[in-house]
RORO-117001 format. One line per field, with one value per residue (C-alpha): x, y negated, z negated; chain. Coordinates in steps of 0.2 Angstrom, whole numbers, always signed. Layout:
% RORO-117001
u	[X:...] .
v	[Y:...] .
w	[Z:...] .
chain	[A:...] .
***
This chain:
% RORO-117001
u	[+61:+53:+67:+66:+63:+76:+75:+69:+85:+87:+84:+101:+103:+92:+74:+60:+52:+36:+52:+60:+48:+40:+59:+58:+42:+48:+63:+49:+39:+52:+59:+41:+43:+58:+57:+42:+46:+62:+65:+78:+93:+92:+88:+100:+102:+109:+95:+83:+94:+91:+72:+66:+82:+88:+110:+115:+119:+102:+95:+109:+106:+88:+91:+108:+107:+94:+90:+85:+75:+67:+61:+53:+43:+37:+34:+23:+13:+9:+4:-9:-12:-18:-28:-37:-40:-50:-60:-64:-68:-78:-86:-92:-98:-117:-116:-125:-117:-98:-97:-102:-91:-76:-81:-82:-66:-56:-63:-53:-38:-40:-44:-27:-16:-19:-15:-1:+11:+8:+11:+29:+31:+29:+38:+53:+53:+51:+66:+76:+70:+87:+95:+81:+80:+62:+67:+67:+53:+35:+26:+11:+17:+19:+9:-7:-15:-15:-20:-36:-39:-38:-49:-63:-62:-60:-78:-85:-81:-88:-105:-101:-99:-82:-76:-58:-47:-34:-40:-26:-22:-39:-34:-20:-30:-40:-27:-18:-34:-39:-24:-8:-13:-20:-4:+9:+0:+0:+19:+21:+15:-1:-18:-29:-37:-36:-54:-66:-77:-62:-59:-77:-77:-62:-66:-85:-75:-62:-74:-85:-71:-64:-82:-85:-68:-67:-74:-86:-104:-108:-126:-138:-136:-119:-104:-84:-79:-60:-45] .
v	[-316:-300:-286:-269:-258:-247:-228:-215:-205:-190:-177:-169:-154:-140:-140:-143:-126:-127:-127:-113:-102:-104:-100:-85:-81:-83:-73:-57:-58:-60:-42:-35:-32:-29:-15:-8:-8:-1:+5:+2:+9:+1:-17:-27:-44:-52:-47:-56:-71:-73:-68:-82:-94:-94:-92:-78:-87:-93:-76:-66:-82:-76:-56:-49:-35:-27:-14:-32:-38:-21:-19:-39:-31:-16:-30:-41:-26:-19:-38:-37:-21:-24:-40:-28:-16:-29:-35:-21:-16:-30:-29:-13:-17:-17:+1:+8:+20:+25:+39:+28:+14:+27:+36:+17:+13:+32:+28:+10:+20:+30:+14:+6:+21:+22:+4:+3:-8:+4:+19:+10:+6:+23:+33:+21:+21:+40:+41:+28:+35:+40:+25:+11:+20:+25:+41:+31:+33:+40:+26:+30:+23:+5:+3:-8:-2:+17:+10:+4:+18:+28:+17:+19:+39:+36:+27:+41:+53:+43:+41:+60:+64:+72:+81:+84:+78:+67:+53:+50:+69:+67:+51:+60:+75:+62:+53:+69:+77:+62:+51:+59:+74:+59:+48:+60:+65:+46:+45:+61:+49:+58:+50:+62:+49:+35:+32:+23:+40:+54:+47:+48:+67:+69:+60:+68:+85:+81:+72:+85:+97:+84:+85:+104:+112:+129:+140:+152:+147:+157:+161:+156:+162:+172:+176:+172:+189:+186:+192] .
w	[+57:+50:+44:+54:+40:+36:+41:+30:+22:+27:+15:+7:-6:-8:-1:-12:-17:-6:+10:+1:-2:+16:+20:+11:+19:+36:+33:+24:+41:+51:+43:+41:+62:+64:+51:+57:+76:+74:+59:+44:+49:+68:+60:+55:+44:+59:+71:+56:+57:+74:+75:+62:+67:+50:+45:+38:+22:+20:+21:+9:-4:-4:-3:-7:+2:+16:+5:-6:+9:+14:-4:-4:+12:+2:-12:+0:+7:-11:-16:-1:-5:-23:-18:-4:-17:-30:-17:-12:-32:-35:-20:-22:-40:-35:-26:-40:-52:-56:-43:-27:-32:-33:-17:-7:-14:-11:+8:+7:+2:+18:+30:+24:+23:+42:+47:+58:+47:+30:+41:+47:+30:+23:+35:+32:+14:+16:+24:+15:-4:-11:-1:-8:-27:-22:-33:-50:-67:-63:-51:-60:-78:-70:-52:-52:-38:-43:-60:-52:-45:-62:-72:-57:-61:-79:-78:-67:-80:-95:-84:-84:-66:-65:-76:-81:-95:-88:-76:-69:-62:-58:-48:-40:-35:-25:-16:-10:-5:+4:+10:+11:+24:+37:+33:+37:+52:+55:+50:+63:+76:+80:+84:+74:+62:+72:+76:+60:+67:+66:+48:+41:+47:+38:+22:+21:+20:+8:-2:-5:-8:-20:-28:-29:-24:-12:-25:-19:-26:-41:-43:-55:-70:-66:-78:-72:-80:-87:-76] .
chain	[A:A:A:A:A:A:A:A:A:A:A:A:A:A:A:A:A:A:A:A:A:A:A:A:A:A:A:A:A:A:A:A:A:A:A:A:A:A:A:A:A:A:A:A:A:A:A:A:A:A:A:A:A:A:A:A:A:A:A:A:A:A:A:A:A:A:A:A:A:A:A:A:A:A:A:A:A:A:A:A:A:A:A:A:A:A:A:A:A:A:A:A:A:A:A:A:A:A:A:A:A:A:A:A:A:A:A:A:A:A:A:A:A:A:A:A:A:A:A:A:A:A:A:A:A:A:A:A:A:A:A:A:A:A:A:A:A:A:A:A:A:A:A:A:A:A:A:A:A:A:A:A:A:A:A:A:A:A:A:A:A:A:A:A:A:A:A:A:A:A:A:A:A:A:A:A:A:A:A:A:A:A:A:A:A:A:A:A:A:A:A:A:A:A:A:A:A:A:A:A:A:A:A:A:A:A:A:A:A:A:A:A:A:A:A:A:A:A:A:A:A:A:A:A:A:A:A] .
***
C-alpha cells in the first residue's frame, strides 16, 4: 500500500521578497487612488488597509507614516516619469538636429503635466509642501528628470540655436512658459487644455515666444540705443 504523500507545509516567517515587494506595490496603488480621488488630508491609513485588504501593521512596517506613504506615491510617479521621459529621448534621437529633439521632448512635458493622476498628484503635493518637506534644497541640484531636460538645451546651445549662459535657467525658462500655466489651470479644475488640439495651439505659441521672446522686432540693421 502506496503512502499518501504528506502536505506541503505551509509557509511561516516573512514572505520572500518577490511577496513583499508586490505587497508594497499593492499597498502604493492602493494609495495612488485613494489620494488622487480624494485627496491627502481626507485619506486615511485605514481606508488603505481596507482598499488592498492589507493590516494595518503590514502597511506602517512598510511606511511609518502617510506622509511616508504619500511620498513612495510621488516616488512611483517620478520613477514612471523618468522612464517616459528616456523613451521619449531616445525615441526622438533621429528627429534631426538638437533644436527638434528638445522642442519633441518640451511637448511631452506638456502631454504628462496634464494627465489626470500627475494633476492629482501636483495639486496635493502643493497643498501639502510644508507638511511633506517639499520646501527642502533646490530640486534642480539632484532631480533626474529636470536634468534631462537641461542637457537636451545644453546640446541645443552647443549646436548654437539658443543662446544663453546657463542651461539650466534656460531649462526653467521653458518649463514655466510651457507647463506650469496649463497645470495649474489643470489643478484649478478647468478643461482648458484638455484636448491633444487645445494643447498644440498653446504649445505653438509658447514655443515660439520661448524661441524669440515678446520683443518687438527690430529692423535690419537697427541699433538698441542704451537706457
Amino acid at each position: 500500500m502506496m503512502k499518501e504523500s504528506s502536505p506541503t507545509k505551509a509557509r511561516v516567517g516573512r514572505p520572500p521578497k518577490e511577496d513583499a515587494a508586490e505587497t508594497s506595490n499593492r499597498i502604493i496603488d492602493t494609495a495612488a487612488q485613494l489620494f488622487a480621488a480624494q485627496g491627502f488630508a481626507a485619506t486615511s491609513i485605514e481606508q488603505v488597509a481596507s482598499a488592498c485588504s492589507a493590516g494595518k501593521d503590514t502597511i506602517y512596517r512598510r511606511f511609518p507614516s502617510k506622509a511616508a506613504l504619500f511620498a513612495a506615491v510621488v516616488e512611483r510617479m517620478r520613477t514612471r516619469t523618468l522612464d517616459g521621459l528616456e523613451a521619449e529621448i531616445d525615441s526622438a534621437g533621429g528627429d534631426g538636429d538638437a533644436l527638434s529633439r528638445l522642442k519633441r521632448v518640451a511637448r511631452w512635458f506638456l502631454t504628462v503635466n496634464l494627465e489626470p493622476d500627475m494633476i492629482a498628484l501636483n495639486r496635493i503635493a502643493l497643498s501639502e509642501a510644508i507638511l511633506l518637506g517639499e520646501d527642502r534644497g533646490d530640486p534642480w541640484e539632484s532631480d533626474p528628470i529636470t536634468e534631462r531636460l537641461v542637457a537636451l538645451v545644453a546640446a541645443a546651445q552647443w549646436d548654437g540655436m539658443l543662446g544663453g549662459d546657463d542651461p539650466r535657467v534656460i531649462a526653467a525658462h521653458l518649463l514655466h512658459s510651457i507647463v506650469f500655466g496649463p497645470s495649474n489651470d489643470a489643478m484649478l479644475g478647468r478643461a482648458t487644455y484638455a484636448s491633444t488640439e487645445a494643447q498644440d495651439r498653446f504649445f505653438d505659441q509658447a514655443w515660439t515666444l520661448f524661441l524669440h521672446g515678446a520683443g518687438r522686432p527690430q529692423p535690419a540693421g537697427a541699433r538698441l540705443e542704451a537706457v
